[in-house]
LUMVO-46920 format. One record per atom (N, C-alpha, C): residue in three letters; x negated, y negated, z negated. Coordinates in steps of 0.2 Angstrom, whole numbers, plus 2048, in hexadecimal, padded with zeros to 3 digits. Layout:
LUMVO-46920
ALAXYZ/...
This chain:
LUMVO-46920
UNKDF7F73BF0/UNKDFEF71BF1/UNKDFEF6CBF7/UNKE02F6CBFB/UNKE04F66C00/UNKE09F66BFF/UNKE0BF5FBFE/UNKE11F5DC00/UNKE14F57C07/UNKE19F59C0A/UNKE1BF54C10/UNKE22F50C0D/UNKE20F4AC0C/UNKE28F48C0C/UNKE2BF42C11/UNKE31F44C11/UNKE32F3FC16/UNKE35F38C16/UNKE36F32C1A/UNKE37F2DC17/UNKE3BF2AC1E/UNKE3EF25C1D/UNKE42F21C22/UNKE41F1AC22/UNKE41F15C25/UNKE42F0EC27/UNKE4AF0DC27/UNKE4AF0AC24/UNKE52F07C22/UNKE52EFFC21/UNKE59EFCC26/UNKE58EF5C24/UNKE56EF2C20/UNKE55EECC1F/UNKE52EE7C18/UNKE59EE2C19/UNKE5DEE6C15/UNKE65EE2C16/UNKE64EDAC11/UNKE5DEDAC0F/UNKE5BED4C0C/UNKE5AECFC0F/UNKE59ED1C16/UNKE5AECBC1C/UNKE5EEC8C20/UNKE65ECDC1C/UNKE6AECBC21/UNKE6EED0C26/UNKE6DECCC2B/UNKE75ECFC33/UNKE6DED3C34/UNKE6FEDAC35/UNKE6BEE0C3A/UNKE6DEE1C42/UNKE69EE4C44/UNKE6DEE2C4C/UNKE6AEEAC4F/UNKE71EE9C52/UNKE73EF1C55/UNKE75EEEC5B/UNKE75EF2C62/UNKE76EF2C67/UNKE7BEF3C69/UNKE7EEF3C72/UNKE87EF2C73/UNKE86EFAC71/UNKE85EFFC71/UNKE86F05C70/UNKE86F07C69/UNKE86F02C64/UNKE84F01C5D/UNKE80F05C59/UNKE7BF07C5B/UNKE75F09C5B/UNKE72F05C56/UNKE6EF05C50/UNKE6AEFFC4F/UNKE65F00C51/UNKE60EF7C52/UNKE5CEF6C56/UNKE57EF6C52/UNKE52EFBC51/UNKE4EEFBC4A/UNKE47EF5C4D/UNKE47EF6C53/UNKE40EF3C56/UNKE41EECC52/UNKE49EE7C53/UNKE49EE1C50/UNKE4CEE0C4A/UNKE4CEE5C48/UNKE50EE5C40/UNKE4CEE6C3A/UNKE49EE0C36/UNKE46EE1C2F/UNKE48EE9C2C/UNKE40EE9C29/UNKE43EF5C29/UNKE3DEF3C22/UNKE3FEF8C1D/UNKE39EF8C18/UNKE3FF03C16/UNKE39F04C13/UNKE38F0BC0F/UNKE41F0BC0F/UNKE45F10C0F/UNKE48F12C0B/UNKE49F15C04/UNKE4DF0FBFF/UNKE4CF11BF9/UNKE4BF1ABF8/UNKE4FF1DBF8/UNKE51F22BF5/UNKE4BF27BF7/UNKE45F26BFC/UNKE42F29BFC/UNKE3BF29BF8/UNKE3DF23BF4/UNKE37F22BEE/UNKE38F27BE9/UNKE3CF2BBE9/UNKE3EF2FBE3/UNKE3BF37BE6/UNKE3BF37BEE/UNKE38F3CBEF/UNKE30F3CBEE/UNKE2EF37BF1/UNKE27F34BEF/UNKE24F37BE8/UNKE26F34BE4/UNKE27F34BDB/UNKE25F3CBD9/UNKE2BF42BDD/UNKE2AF46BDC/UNKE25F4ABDF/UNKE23F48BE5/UNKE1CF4CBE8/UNKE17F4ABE3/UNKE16F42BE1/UNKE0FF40BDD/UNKE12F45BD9/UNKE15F45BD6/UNKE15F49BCF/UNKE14F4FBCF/UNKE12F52BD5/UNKE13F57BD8/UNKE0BF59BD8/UNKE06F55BDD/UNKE00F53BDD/UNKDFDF52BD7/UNKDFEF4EBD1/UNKDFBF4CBCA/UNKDFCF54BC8/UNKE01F57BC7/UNKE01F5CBC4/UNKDFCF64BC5/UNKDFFF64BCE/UNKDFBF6ABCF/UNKDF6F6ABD5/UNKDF4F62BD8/UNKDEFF61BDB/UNKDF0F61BE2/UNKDEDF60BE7/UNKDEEF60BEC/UNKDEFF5ABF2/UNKDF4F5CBF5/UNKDF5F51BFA/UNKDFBF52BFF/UNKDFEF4DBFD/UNKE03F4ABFF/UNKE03F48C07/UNKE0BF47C08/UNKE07F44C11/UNKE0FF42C12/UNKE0FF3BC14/UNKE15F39C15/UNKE17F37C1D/UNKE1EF3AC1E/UNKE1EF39C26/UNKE25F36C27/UNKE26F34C2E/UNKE2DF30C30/UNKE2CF31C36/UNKE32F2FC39/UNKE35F2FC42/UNKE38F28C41/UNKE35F25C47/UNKE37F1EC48/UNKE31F18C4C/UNKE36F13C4C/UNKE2FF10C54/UNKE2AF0FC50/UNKE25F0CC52/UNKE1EF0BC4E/UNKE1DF05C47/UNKE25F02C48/UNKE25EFBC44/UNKE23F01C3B/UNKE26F06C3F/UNKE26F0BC38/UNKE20F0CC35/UNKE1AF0CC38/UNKE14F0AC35/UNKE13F08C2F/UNKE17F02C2F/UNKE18EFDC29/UNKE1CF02C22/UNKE22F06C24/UNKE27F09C1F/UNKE20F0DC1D/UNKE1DF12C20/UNKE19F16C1F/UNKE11F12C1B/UNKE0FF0DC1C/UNKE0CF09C18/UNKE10F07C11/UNKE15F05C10/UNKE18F04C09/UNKE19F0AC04/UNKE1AF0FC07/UNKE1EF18C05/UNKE14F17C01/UNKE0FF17C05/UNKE09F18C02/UNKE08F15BFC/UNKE08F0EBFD/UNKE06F0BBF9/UNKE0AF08BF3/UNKE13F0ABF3/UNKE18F08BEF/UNKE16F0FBEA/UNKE14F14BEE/UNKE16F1ABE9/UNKE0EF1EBE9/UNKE0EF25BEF/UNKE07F28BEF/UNKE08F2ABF7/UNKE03F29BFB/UNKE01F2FC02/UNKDFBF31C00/UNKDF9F35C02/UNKDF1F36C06/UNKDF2F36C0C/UNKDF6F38C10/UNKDF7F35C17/UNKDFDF35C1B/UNKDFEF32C21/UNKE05F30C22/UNKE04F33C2B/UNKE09F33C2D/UNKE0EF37C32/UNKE15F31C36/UNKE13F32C3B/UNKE16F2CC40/UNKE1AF2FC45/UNKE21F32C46/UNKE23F34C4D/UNKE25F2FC53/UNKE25F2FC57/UNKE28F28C59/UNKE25F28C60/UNKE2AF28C62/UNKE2CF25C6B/UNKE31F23C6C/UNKE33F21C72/UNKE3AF1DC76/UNKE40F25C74/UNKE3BF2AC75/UNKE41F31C78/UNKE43F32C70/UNKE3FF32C6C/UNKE43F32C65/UNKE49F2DC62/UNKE4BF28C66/UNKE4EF20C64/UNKE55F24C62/UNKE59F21C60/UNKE61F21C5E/UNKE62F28C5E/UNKE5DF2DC59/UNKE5FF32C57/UNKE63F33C53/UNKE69F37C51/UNKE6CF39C4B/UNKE68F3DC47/UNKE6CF3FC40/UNKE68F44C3C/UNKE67F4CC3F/UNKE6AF4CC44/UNKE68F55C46/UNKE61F52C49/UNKE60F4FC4F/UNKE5BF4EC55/UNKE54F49C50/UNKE56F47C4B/UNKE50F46C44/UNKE4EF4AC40/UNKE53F50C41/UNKE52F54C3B/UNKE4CF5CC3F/UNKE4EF5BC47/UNKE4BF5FC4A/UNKE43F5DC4C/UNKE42F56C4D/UNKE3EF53C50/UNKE38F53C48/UNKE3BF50C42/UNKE39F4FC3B/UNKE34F56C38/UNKE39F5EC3B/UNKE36F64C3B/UNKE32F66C3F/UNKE32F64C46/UNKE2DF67C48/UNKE26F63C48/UNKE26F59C46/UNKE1FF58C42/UNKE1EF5DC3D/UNKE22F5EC36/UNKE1DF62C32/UNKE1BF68C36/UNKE1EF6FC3A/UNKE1BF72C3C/UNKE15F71C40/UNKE15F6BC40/UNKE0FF69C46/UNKE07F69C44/UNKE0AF69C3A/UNKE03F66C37/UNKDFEF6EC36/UNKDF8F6AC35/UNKDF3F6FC35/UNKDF4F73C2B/UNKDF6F6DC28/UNKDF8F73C22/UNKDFEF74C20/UNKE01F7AC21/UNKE08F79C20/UNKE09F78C18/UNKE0FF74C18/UNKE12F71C11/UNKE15F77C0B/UNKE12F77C08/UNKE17F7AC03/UNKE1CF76BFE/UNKE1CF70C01/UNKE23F6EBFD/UNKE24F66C03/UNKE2AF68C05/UNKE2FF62C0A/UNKE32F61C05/UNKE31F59C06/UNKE36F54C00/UNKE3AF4FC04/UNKE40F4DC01/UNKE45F48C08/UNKE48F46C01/UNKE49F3CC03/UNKE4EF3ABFD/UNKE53F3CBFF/UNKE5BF3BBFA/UNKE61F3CBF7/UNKE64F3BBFE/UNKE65F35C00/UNKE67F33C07/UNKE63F2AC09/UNKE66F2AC10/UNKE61F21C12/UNKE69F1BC10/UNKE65F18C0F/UNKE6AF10C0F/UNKE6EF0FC13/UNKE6BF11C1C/UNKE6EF0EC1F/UNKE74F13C20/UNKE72F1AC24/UNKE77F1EC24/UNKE7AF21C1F/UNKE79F23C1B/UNKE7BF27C14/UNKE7FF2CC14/UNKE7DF31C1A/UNKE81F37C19/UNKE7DF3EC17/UNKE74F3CC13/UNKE74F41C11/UNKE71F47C16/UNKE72F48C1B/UNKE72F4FC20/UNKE6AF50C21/UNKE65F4BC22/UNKE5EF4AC25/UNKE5CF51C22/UNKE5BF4FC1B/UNKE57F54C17/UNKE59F5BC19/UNKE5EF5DC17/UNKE62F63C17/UNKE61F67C20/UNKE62F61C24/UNKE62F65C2B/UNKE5AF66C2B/UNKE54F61C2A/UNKE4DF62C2C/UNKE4DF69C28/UNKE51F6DC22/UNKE4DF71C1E/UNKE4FF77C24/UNKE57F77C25/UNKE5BF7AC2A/UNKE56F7EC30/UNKE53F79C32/UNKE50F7AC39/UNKE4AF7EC34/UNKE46F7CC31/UNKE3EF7FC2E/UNKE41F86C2B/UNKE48F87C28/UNKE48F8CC23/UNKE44F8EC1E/UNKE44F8AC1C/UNKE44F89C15/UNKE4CF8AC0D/UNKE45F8CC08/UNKE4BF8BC03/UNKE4DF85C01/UNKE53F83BFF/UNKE54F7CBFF/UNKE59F79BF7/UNKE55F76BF4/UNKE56F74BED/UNKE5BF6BBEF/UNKE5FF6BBEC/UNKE61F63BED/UNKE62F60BE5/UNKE63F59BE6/UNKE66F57BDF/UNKE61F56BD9/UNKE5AF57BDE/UNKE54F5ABD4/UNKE54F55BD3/UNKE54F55BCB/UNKE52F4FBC7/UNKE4DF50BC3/UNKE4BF56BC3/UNKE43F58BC1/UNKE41F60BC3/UNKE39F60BC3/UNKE36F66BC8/UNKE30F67BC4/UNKE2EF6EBC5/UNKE28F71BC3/UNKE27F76BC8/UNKE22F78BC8/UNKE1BF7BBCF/UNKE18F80BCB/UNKE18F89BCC/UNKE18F8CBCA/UNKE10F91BCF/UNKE0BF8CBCE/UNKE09F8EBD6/UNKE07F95BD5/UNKE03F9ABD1/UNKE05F9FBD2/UNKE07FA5BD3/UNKE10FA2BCE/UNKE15FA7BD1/UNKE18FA5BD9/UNKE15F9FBDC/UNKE19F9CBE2/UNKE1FF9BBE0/UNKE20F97BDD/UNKE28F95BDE/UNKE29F8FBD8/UNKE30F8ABDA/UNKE30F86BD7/UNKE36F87BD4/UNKE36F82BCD/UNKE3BF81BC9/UNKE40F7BBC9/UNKE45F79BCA/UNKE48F72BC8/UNKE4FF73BC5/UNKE4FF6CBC2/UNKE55F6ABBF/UNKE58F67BC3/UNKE5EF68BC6/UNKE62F63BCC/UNKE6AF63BC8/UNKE6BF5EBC8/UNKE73F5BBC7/UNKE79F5FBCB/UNKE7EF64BC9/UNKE83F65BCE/UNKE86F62BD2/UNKE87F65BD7/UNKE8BF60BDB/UNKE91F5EBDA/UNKE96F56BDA/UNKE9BF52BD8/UNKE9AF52BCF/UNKE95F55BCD/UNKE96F55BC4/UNKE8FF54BC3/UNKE8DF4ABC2/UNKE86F4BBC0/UNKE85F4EBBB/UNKE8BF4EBB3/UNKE8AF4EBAE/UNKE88F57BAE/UNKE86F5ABB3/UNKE85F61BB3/UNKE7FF61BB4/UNKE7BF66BB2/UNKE74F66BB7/UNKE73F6EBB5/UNKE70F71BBA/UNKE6DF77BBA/UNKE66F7ABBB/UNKE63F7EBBC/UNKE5DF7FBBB/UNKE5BF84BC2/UNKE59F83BC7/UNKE57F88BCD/UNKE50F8CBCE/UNKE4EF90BCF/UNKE49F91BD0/UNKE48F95BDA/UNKE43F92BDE/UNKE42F95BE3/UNKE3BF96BE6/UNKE3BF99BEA/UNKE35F9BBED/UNKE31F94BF0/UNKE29F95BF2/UNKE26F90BF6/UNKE23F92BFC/UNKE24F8FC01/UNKE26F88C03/UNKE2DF88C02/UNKE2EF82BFE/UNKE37F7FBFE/UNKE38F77C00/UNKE3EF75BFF/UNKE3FF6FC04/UNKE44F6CBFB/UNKE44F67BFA/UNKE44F64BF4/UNKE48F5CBF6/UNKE4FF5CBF4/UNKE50F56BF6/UNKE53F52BEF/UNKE4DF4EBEF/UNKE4FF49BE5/UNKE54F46BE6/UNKE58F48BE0/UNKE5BF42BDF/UNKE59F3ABDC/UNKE5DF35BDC/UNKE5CF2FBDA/UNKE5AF30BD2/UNKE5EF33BCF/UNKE5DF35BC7/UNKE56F3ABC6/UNKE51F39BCD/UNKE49F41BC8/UNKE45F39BC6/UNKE44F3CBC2/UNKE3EF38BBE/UNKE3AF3BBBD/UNKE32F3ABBD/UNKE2EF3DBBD/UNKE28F3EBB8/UNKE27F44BB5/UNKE23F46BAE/UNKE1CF46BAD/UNKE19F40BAA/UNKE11F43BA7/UNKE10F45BA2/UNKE10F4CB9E/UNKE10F4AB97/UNKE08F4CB95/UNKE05F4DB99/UNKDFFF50B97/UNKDF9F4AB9A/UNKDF7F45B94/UNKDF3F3FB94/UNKDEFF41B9A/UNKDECF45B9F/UNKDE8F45BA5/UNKDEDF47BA9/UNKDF1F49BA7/UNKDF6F46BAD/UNKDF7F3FBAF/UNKDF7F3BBA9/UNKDFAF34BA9/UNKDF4F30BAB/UNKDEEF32BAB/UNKDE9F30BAC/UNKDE6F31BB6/UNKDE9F37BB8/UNKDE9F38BBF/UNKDEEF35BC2/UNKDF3F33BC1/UNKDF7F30BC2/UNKDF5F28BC5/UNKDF4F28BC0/UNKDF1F20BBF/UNKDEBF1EBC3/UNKDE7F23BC3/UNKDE1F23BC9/UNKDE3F23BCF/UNKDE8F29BD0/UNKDEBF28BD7/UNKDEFF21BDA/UNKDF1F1FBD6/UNKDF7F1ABD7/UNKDF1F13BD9/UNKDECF13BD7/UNKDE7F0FBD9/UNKDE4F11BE0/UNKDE3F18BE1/UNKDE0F1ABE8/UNKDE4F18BED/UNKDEBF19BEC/UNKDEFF19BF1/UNKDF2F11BF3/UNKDF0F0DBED/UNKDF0F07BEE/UNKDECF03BF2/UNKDE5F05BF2/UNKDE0F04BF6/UNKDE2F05BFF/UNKDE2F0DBFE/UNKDE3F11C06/UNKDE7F0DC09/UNKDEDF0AC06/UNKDF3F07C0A/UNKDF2F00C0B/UNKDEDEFBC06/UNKDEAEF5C08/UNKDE6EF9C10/UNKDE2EFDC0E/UNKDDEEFFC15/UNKDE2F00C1A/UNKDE4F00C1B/UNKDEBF03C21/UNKDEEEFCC23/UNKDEEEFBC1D/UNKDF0EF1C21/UNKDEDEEEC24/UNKDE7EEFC23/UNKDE1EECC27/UNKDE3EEBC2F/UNKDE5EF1C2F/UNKDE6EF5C36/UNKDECEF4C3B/UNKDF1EF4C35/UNKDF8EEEC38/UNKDF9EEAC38/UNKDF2EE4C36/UNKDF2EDDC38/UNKDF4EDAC3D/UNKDF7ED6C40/UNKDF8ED3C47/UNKDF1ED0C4A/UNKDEDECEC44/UNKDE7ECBC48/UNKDE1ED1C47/UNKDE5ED5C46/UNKDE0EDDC45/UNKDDBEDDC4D/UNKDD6EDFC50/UNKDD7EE4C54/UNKDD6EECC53/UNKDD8EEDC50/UNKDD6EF2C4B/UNKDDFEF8C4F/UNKDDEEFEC4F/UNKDE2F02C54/UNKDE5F08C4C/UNKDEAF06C4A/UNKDEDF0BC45/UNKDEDF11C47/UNKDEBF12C4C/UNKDEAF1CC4F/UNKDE5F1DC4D/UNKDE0F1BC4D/UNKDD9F1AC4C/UNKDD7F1BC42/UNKDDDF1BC3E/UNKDDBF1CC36/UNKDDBF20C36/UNKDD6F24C33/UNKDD5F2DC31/UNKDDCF31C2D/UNKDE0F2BC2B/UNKDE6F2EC25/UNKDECF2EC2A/UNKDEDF2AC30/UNKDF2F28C35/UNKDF4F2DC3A/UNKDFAF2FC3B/UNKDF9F35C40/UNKE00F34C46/UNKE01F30C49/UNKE05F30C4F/UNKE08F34C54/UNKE0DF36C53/UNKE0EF3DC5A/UNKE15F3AC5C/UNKE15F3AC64/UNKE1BF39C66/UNKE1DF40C6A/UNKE25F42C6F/UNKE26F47C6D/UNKE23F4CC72/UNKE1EF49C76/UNKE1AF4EC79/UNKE16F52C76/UNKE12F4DC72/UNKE0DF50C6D/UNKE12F58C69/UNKE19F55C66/UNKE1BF59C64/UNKE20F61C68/UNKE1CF60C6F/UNKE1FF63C74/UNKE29F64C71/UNKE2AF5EC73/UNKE33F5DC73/UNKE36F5BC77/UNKE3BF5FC79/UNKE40F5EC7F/UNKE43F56C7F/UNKE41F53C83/UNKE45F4CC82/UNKE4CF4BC82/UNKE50F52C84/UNKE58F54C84/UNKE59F56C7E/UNKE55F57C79/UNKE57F5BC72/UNKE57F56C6C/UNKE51F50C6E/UNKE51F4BC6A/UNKE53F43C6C/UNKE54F3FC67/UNKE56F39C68/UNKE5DF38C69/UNKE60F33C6D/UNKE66F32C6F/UNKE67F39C74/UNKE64F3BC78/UNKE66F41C7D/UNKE68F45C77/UNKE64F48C73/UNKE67F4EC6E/UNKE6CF4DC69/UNKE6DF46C68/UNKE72F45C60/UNKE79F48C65/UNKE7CF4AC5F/UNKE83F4DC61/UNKE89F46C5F/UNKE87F45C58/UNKE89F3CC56/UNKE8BF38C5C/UNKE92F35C5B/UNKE93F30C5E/UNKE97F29C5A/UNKE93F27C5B/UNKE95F1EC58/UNKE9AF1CC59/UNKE9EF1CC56/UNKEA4F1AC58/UNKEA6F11C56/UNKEA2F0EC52/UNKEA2F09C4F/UNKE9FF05C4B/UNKE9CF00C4B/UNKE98EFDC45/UNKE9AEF7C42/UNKE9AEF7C3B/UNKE9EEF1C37/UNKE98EEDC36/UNKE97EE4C3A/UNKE93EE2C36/UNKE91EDEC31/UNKE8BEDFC2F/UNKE89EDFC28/UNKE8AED6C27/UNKE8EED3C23/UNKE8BECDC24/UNKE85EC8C1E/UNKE81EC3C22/UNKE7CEC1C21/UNKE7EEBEC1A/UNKE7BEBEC14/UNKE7CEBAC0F/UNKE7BEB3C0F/UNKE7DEAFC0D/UNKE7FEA7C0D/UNKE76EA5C0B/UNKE73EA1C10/UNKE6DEA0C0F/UNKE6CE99C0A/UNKE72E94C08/UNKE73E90C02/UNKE76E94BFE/UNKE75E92BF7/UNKE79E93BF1/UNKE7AE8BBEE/UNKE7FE8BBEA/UNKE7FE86BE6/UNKE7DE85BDE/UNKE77E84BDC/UNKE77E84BD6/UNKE74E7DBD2/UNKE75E7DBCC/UNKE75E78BC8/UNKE6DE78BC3/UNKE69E72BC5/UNKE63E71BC1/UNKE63E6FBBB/UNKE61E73BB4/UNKE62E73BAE/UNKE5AE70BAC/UNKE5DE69BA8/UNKE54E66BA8/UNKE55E6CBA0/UNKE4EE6FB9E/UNKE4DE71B98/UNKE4CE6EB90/UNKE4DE6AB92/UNKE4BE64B8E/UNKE50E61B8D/UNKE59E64B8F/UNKE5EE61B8F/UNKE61E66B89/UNKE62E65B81/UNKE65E6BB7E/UNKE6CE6AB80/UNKE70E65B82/UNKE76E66B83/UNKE7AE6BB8A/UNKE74E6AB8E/UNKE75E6EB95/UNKE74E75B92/UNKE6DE77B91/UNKE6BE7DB8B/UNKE71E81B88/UNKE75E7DB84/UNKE78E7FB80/UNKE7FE85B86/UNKE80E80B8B/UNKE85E82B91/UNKE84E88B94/UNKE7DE88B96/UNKE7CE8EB98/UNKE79E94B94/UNKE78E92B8F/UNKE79E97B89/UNKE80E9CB88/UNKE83E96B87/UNKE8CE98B88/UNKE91E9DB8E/UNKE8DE9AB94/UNKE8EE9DB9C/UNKE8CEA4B9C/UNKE83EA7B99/UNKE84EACB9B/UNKE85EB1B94/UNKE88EACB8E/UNKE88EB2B87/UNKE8CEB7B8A/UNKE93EB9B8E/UNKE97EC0B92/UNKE94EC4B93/UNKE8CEC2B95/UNKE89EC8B9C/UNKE82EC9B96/UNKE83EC7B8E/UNKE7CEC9B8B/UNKE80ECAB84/UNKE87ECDB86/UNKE8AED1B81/UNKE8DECDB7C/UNKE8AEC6B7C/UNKE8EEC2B77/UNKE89EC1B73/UNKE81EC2B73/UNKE7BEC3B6D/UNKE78EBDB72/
């Protein structure tokens, strides 16, 4: 089994004001960027994908090279065996159709194709959702949304999942479709080992892939000279490589137009608080008092 899943770099709104250009573009080159949450949940669901029916994973993105980094975390937060870089200037201030076309043709690119494309729920920054759905669009693929649990059926080729109805979580259904398919998790999949060597492969892996991603580090050191193209897991392709019309991707192919950006404001770098010596029971007693509301009264 291979799986591809895909992943984005999204502000680190833990920073602060992000910066977007007069065109209101963001500027990702100077903008704090870490993983997009919601794609740890696709992750979650390849490994468990891998633990159960074997195989390797391989995690890819579009974006400048800072993305490296999101592509190091994705590894080492969750699982890769190997990682996928799209990225040049002609990719820059893509929408989700010219990411979603540029995202399909790296996978068709690879030497094995995937039997299962995974995309989180939606990104932090934009949150509309389209990325997954358009990339499956252009691959044609079957397309599953919403799963909150999966099983791999590899002899009959096809998968099973539970996915939440749409507008009614409190629903959930049961699908079943052919393989290769295209799998986008929801925040709500949780992922099953109930068979002790499963839990044990698990747990070996999550050590493997900890290691790989320190290795990888090595390589994105600043005092590195050491060439991240140069990792045997590492694979780079901009859109020549991917023979892509520079008309069809990036800002030339987004159809999207920005009509406005609200900014984010920077959170208050002081706060005011009040030092409680431990040894004071009467201060003690106050903040006992303060937070009994928010600990039910117990």
């Amino acid at each position: 089994m291979h799986s591809v899943v895909l992943t984005k770099g999204v502000p680190d709104f833990r920073e602060g004001q992000v910066s977007f250009d007069e065109d209101g573009h963001l500027e990702r080159g100077k903008t704090p960027t870490v993983m997009n949450p919601n794609d740890r949940h696709a992750l979650r669901a390849a490994l468990q994908t891998k633990v159960r029916n074997g195989g390797t994973v391989s995690l890819m993105s579009m974006g400048p090279p800072g993305y490296m980094e999101v592509l190091q975390e994705g590894m080492g937060d969750v699982y890769a065996d190997d990682l996928y870089l799209l990225s040049d200037r002609e990719m820059g201030a893509a929408d989700t159709w010219a990411t979603a076309m540029t995202a399909a043709t790296g996978i068709q690119k690879l030497d094995d194709p995937p039997d299962l494309v995974f995309a989180g729920f939606k990104t932090a920054d934009g949150e509309t959702g389209h990325t997954g759905p358009q990339t499956e669009w252009c691959l044609d693929m079957p397309l599953v949304t919403h799963v909150i649990s999966l099983d791999i059926d590899e002899e009959a080729g096809t998968l099973r999942a539970k996915r939440l109805v749409e507008g009614d979580v409190e629903e959930i259904e049961t699908v079943e479709a052919p393989l290769p398919a295209f799998v986008v998790a929801d925040p709500e999949f949780e992922p099953t080992y109930r068979r002790a060597d499963h839990r044990l492969k698990h747990k070996d892996l999550r050590e493997t892939t900890g290691e790989r991603a320190d290795e990888f580090g090595e390589y994105l050191d600043d005092d590195s000279d050491l060439d991240p193209t140069d990792w045997d897991r590492f694979t780079m392709w901009d859109h020549a490589a991917l023979n892509l019309d520079p008309d069809y991707i990036g800002l030339d192919g987004s159809p999207t137009i920005v009509a406005g950006v609200d900014p984010i404001p920077k959170a208050p770098s002081e706060r005011e608080a009040t030092v409680v010596d431990p040894d004071d029971d009467a201060a003690m007693e106050r903040v006992v008092d303060e937070l009994a509301p928010y600990a039910g009264g117990d």
